[in-house]
Structure formats: C-alpha cells, structure tokens
N, C-alpha and C positions, 0 to 999 in steps of 0.2 A: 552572321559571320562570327569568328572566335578568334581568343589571340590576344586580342588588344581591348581593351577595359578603360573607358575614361567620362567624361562628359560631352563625347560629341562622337564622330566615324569617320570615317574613311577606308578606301583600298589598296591605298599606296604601303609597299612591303618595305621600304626604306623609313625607318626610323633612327631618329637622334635625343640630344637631352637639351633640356633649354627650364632654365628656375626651377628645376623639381619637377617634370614632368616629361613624360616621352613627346614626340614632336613630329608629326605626320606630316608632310606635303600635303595641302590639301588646295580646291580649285578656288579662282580668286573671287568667282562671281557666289561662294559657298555663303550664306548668311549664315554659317558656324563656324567658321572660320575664322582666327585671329588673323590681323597683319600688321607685323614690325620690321625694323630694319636692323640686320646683322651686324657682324663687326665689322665686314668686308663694306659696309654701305649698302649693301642690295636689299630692294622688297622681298620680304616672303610669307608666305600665308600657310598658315597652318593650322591642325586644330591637335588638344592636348590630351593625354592617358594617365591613365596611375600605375598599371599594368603589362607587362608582357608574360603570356602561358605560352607554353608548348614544350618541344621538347629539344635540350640544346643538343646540337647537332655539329656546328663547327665553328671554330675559332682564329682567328688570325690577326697579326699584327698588319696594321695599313700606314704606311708610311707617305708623306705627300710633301710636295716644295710648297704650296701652299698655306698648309696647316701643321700645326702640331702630329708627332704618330699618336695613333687612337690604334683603338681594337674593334674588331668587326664580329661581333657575333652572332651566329647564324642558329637562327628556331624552327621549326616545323610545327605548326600548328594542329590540334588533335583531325582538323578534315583538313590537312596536308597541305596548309599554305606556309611557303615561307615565306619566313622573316629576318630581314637583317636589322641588327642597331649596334649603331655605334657609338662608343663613350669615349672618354678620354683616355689616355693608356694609364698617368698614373692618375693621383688624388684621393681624397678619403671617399668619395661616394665609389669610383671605381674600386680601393680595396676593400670593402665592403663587401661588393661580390667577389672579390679575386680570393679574401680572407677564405671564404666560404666552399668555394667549388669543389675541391680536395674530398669534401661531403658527400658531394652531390649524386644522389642516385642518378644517374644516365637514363639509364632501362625507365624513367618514370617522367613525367609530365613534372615542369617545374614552374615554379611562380616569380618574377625577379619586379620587385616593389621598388617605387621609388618616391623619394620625401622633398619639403623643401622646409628650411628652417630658416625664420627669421633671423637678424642681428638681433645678439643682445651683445652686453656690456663688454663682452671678453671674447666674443666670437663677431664674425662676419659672418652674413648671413649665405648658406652654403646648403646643397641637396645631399643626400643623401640614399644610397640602393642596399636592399639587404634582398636574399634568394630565399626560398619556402616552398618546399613538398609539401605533401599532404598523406597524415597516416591513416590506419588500420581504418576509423571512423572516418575520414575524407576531409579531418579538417585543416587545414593549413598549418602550418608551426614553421617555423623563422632556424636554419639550418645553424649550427652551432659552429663557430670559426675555428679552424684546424690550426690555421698560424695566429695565434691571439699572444699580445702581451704579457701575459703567465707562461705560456708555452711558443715559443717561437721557432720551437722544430728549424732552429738552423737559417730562419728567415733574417736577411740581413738588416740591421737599423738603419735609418737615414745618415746619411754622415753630410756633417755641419761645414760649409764649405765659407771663405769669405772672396767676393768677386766684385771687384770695383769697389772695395768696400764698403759692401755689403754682404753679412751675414745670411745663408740660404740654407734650407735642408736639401743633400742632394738623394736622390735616390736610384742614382742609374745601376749601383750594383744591386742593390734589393732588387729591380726591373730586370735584371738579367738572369739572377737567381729565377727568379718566378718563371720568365723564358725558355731557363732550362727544365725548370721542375715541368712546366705545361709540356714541352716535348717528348720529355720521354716519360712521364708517369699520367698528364690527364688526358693529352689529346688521343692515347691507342682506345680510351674507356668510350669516345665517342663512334659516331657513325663510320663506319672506313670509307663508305660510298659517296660520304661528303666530300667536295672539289676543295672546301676550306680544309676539311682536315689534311685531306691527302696534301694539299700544300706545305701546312704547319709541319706533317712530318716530314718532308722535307727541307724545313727554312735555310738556308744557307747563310743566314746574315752574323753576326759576331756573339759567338756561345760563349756566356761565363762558366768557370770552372764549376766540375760536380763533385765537387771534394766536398761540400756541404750537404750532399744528398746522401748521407749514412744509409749503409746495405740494413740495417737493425732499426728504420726510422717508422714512427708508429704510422701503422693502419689509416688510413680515414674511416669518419666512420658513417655509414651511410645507411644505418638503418634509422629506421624514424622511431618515434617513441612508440611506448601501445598503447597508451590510454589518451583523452583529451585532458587528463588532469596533466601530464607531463605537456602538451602539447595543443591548448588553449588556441579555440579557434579563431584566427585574423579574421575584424570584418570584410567582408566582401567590398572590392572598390568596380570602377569600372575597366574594363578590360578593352585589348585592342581587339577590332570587329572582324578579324578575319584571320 
C-alpha cells in the first residue's frame, strides 16, 4: 500500500500528530502497535510514520466543544486512497506547512514531512512539518515559504496580548488573514469534486478583512528547481501504507 511511510502499517485513513510523528489507529491485539494514554485519559494504540504522499485534495477548518479548532486535510493517495490528518490549527509545526502551500503544485503528488526536536536549553522540545515536491530528476526538495520573515506578503505578526497577567502571543488575526487568503486564492487551485473543498468555499464562519490581499501581491511560485544541485535529494523515510 502507499501513502504513509514509517516504521510499522496499518489501514486506518484517519490520521493525527502525537511527538513528531503521524499517528494511525491501530488494533489493540497488533504486536506493532504502541499503547498510551491521551490527555482526555483514554487507552489508545497506535502505530507511528514519518510521512504522508499523495495528493492534497481538500481542506477545512474543524471546530469541536471538545478540543481545540484543528484542520483537516484531505490526501488521495497515487492508487486513490484517501486520507485525512489532522493537525492543530495554529503553531510552528502547522505554520510550517501553512508558510508553504501558496507553493504548492496541486496538479503534483506532494510530500508533507514531519520532525521531532528535543529540548535544549532555550527551546522546549517541539515537532516540526515542512511540504516537498519532487523535480525534473524525481528527487524530493523541501518547497520554499511564500510568507517567510523577510517577505511577509501582508501576513499579519502575532500580537503580544497580557491575560490574567500573563504575557501571550495572540494569533487569531494572522489565523484569519490565512482563512481568507485560503478561500479565495488556495482552496479554487484544489480538487472542486472534493466535499472538503466545496465546503471551504463555502465557509460561513467570521471572514477577516481583504484589504491585505493586495490586487499587485506576488505570484507563488510553484515551479520546482531543474537540477538536483538546486534541489538536493531528502533521504527517503518511511511512508503511510496506503
């Protein structure tokens, strides 16, 4: 099967993220199988990936009384399986890929990697996901971020908020900025026949203003390098099996 890349299988299409790695449902009597218990307190067994391919297809914001809003995004695997995963809606491993998408060949199979990093000294230890195509040669290369720190194309900063006092960074207008950007400029590049997209174009929930979406705002750029000197081939990890 293809898809999902890690150290163990499964064929559950429901994926999530857990230390740095994707997180499959898996059976409980599975001898590959981890089993921990969440934050809600519940058993869950699982087994782990480094990977998801295929090709993105739909996206949508999932809002729940339970949990945090996350985002659900929807893959088709090259022999037509799909797949959903869900990540958290903000954070640095999700801007990561959110930085990136604006890139992202559609029309092309995609790669969406994901890391885990120890604590060190000045950091907590935290995952990390970055997205990669693959060029002319088929070798993978890591997509170049459209809203980066040098160029911020209008992306809003965090704004520093204090609550109960305590100092936080908030991000709900940058969140909403990228909301609108995804509606009307990424989600039309996807599949139309997707039920997640046709959703997304629809959203009804609270649109920030497009006054930062300049009519003159550069291109994304979506082509891949030509050579593998530009475009240095990522090892191969293991991928989700289906």
């Amino acid at each position: 099967m293809d898809g999902l890349n890690n150290t163990t299988g499964s064929k559950k299409n429901f994926v999530q993220t857990y230390m740095g790695k994707f997180a499959v449902k898996a059976d409980p009597n599975d001898p590959d199988a981890t089993t921990r218990t969440n934050k809600k307190g519940r058993v869950v067994h699982e087994k782990y990936y480094d990977t998801i391919t295929g090709y993105l297809i739909g996206w949508e914001k999932y809002e729940s009384k339970e949990y945090d809003d996350s985002w659900n995004l929807e893959f088709l695997s090259e022999k037509g399986t799909p797949i959903t995963l869900n990540i958290l809606y903000s954070g640095g491993a999700t801007m990561g890929v959110i930085r990136r998408l604006p890139n992202l060949d559609c029309s092309k199979i995609m790669r969406l990697k994901i890391y885990w990093f120890e604590a060190e000294a000045d950091k907590d230890a935290h995952a990390a996901m970055t997205v990669q195509q693959q060029n002319e040669q088929g070798a993978w290369y890591t997509l170049d971020k459209y809203w980066s720190k040098e160029e911020p194309k209008g992306l809003p900063d965090l704004e520093q908020k204090v609550i109960n006092n305590k100092t936080i960074w908030d991000s709900t207008v940058r969140m909403m900025y990228i909301e609108t950007y995804f509606k009307e400029r990424f989600f039309p590049r996807l599949a139309k026949d997707s039920s997640m997209v046709k959703e997304a174009l629809n959203y009804s929930g609270a649109q920030a203003s497009t006054d930062n979406l300049p009519d003159d705002e550069p291109e994304p750029n979506t082509a891949a390098p030509a050579s593998t000197n530009q475009a240095p081939e990522i090892p191969a990890t293991d991928d989700l099996p289906f």
